[in-house]
C-alpha positions in Angstrom: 0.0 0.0 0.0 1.3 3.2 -1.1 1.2 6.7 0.9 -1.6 7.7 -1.4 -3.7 4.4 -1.5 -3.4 4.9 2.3 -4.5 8.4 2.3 -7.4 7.0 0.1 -8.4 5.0 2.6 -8.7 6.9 5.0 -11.1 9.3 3.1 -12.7 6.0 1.5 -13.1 4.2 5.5 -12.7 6.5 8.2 -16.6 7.3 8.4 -17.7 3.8 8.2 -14.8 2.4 10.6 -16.4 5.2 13.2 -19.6 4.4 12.7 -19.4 0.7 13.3 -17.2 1.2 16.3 -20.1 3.5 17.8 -22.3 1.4 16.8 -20.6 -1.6 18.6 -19.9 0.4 22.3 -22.0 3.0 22.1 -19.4 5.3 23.3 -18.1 8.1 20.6 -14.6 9.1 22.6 -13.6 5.7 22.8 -14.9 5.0 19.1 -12.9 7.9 18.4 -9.7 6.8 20.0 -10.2 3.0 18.6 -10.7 4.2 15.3 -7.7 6.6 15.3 -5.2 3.6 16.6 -6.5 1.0 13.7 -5.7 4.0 11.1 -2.0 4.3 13.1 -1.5 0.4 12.8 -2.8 0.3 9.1 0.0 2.8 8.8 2.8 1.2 10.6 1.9 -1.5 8.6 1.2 -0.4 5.2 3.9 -2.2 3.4 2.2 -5.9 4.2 -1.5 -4.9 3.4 -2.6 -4.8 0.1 -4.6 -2.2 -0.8 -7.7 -4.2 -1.7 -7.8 -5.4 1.6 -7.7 -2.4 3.9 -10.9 -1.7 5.2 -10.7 -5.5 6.3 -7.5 -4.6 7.9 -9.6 -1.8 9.2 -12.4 -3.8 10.8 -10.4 -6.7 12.1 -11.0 -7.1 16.2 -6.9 -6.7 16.8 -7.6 -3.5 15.1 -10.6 -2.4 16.7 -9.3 -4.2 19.7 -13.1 -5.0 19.9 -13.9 -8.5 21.4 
């Protein structure tokens, strides 16, 4: 994933990410928080996702840290 599919993503996912999270613990600060940390590690780890599989990466319980 390059720095601009990753920018992409975010504009593509960000809303949707947020709103499941809310969804999910009814809380918005802490959906705000979870959401900002799964964008961080889809960051950190950019170079091993592929593109096509971001918002997966996105909504994936060690990113969301939900259980």
């Amino acid at each position: 994933m390059t720095e601009k599919d990753y920018n992409e993503s975010v504009l593509l996912y960000a809303d949707n990410v947020y709103r499941f999270i809310v969804k999910n613990l009814r809380h918005t600060e802490d959906a705000e928080d979870i959401v900002q940390s799964a964008f961080e590690k889809l960051w950190i780890h950019k170079d091993s996702v592929e593109t096509s599989k971001a918002k997966s990466y996105l909504l994936d319980r060690k990113s969301t840290r939900l259980n």
